[in-house]
N, C-alpha and C positions, 0 to 999 in steps of 0.2 A: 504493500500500500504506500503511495506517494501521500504526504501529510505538508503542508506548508506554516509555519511557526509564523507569524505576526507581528509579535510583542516578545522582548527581552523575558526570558524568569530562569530559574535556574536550571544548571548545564545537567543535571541528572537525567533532563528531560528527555533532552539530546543521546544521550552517553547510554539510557538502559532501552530507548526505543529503538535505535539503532542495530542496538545489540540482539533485537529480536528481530532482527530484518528489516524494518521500516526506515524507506526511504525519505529525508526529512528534507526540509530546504527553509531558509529560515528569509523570513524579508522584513527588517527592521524600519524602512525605510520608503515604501512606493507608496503613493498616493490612493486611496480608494477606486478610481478609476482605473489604475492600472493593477489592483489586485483583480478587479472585476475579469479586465481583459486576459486573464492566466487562470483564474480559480476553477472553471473547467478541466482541467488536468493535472487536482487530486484530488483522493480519497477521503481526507480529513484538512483539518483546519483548528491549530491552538492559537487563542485567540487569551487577552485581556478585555482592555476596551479599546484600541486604539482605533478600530476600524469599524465601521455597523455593518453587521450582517442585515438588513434589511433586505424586501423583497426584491426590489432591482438584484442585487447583488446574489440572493437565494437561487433566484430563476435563472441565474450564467450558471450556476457551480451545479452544470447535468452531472453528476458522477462523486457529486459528497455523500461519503456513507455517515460522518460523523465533526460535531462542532463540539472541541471543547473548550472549555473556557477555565483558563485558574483562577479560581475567584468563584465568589459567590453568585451573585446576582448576574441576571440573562437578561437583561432588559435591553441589550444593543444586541440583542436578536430577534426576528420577527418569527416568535415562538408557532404561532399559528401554519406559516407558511412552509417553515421546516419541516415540522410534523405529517405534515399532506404530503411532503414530494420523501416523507420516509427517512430522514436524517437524524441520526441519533442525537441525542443534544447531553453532553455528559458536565458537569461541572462540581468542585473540590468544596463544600462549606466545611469538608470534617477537618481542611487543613488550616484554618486560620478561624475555629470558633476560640481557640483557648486564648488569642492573643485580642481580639473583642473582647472577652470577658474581663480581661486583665485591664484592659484600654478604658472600658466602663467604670470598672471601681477606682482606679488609678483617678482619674478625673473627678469622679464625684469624691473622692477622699482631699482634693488638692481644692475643691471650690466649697466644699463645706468646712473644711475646716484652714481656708483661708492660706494654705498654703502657700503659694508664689506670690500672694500679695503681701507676705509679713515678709518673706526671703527678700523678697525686692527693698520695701522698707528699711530691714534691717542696713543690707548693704548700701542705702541710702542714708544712713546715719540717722533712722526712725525706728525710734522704739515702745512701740503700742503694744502693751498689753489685751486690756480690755476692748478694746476696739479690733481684736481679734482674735476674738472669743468665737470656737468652733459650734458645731452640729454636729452630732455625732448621728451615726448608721443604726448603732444599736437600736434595737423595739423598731424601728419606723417599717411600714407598709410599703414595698416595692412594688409596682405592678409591671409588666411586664406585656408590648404587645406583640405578639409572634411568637412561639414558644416551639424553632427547628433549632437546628444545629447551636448557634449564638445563644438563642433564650436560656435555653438547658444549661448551657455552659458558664451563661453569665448567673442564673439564678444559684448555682451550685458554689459559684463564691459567696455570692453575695449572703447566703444563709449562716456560710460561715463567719459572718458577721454580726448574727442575732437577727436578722432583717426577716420578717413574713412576707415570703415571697406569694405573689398571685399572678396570673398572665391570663390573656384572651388568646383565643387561636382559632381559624374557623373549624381548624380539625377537629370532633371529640376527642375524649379520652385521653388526656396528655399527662395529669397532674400523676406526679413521681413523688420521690422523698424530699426533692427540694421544691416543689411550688405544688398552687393548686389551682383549678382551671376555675374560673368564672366567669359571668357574663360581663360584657363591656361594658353597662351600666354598673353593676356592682365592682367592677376595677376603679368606674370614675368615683362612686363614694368613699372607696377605702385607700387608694393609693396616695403614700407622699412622697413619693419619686416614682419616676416614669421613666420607662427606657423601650425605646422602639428597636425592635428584630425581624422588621420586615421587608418584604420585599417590595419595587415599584411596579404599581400596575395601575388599570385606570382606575380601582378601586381604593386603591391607597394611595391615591396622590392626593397631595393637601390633606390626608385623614386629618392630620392634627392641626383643628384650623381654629377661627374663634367661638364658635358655636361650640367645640370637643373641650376646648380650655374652659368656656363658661363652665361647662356641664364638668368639672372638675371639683368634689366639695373642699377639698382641702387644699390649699395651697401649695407647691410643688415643688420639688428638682426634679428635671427635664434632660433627657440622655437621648443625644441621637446620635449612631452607630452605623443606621441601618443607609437611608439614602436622604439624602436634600431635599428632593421635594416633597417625600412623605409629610413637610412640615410647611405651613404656612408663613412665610417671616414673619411679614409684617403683623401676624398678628402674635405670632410669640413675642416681638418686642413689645407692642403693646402690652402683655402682659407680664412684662421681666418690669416693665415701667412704673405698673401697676402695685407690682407685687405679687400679683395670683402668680406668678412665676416665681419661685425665690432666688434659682439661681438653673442656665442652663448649661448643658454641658456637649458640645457641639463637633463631631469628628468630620460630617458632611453638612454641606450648602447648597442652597435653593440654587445660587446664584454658579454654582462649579461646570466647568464645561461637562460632555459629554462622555472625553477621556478621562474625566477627573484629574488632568494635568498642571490645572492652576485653575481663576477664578474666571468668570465669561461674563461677567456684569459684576458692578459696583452701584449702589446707589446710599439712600440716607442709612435705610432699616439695616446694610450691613455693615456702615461705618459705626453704628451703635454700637453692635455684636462687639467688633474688634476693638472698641474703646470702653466698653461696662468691666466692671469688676464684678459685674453678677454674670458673666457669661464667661468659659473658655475653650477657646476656639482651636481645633488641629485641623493638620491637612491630611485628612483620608488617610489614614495610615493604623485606624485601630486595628486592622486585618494585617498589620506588615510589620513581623518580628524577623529577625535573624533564623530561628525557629521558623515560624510560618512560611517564610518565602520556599525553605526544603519542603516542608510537610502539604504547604499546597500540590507541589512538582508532583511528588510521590504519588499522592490520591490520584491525581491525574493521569499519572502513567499504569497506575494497577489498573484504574477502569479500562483505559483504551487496550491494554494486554489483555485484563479479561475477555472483554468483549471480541477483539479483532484478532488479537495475534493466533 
């Protein structure tokens, strides 16, 4: 099988699919138009995000058996039209949940208990005690939406912090020793931090918007992990302004291009984001450890061996 690589990840990918006879060819660099014009003669297709599989691009590639992707989320793929012309669609969440999970508490332990803002102080020749005075985790109500690969993994630290874990999922049946499944109405009365785990589709875009924050009874911290525009900005800032927000904890953006390579609009609601002390802000990176970047490759090369070789 001829397989064309896309996107840089790591060289195991190369080194163990080769070794099984797979012909690979790696293009870091061509334009989307010009993968178009080649993607007809191969097999498969590892992919990130640099490139969209969308339908144009689906209906050139007569002869893909399979698209995978390292990484979690498929939404630069046009899942529907894959499916119909018969293309496998395989993608890694088992390899980068443990570094989300870690990425989650890491942040919400640094913005509730005021971490980088007293370190800065300090080294600034300011020494505030009382004016940063933490939150602690323990007893508080996490809720949780999405409860795959991420949720699981995030709810499993986070219990080890004394935290009553809850989560929505549309799947039944999910609640384990670490969380317990209930309805999205009874997640918004009980939950004082929220962390999203899902993925983007037309149903979950904007989910968390002002209507979801009103209908929140408790005041909150706010974790998002999962994608940008799961989230409404402008109206999370209105509520981080407010207060119904206490403090968010931000690893993706509304405003992030497509590759997730930097940001693709600027306006007021994100120069807030980047200048509150109730908010802080990463670049897409809670899936990208030292660890992960192997443990994604890995997944990715068992599936496409099981499956093909």
């Amino acid at each position: 099988m001829r397989i064309l690589l896309l996107d840089k990840n790591h060289p195991l990918i190369t080194e163990r699919l080769s070794a099984k006879n797979f012909i690979l060819e790696e293009d870091f660099t061509s334009s989307y138009d010009e993968v178009c014009r080649k993607i007809e003669n191969y097999d498969g297709v590892i992919i990130r995000s640099r490139i969209p599989l969308d339908q144009n691009f689906l209906k050139k590639a007569k002869n893909l058996k399979f698209i995978a992707r390292v990484g979690a989320g498929m939404e630069n793929i046009d899942i529907p039209v894959a499916k119909k012309m018969g293309i496998q669609l395989i993608n890694s969440p088992e390899g980068n949940r443990d570094s989300v999970a870690e990425h989650v508490v890491g942040m919400l332990l640094i913005l509730m208990n005021r971490l980088f803002i007293a370190s800065q102080e300090v080294k600034n020749g300011i020494w505030l005690r009382e004016e940063n005075r933490g939150d602690e985790l323990l007893g508080k109500t996490v809720g949780l939406i999405g409860y795959g690969n991420m949720g699981k993994a995030t709810a499993k630290r986070l219990s080890g912090f004394g935290c009553k874990v809850i989560f929505y999922d549309i799947l039944p049946d999910l609640s384990d020793e670490f969380a317990e499944q209930v309805s999205l109405e009874e997640l918004q009365e009980k939950a004082e931090v929220l962390s999203l785990h899902i993925p983007l589709t037309e149903h979950t875009h904007y989910m968390i918007d002002g209507s979801f924050i009103d209908g929140m009874k408790h005041d909150f911290y706010f974790v998002n992990t999962a994608r940008g525009k799961n989230v409404e900005t402008k109206s999370l800032v209105e509520a981080l302004k407010s207060g119904k927000v206490k403090g968010a904890c931000l690893d993706v953006l509304e405003y992030e291009k497509s590759s997730f390579e930097n940001l693709e609009t600027e306006n007021e609601d994100l120069n807030y984001l980047l200048k509150s002390e109730k908010a802080i802000v990463t670049p897409h990176i809670a899936g990208w450890t030292v660890q992960s970047k192997e443990k994604l490759a890995q997944v990715i090369v068992d599936k496409i061996i099981t499956q093909f070789a």
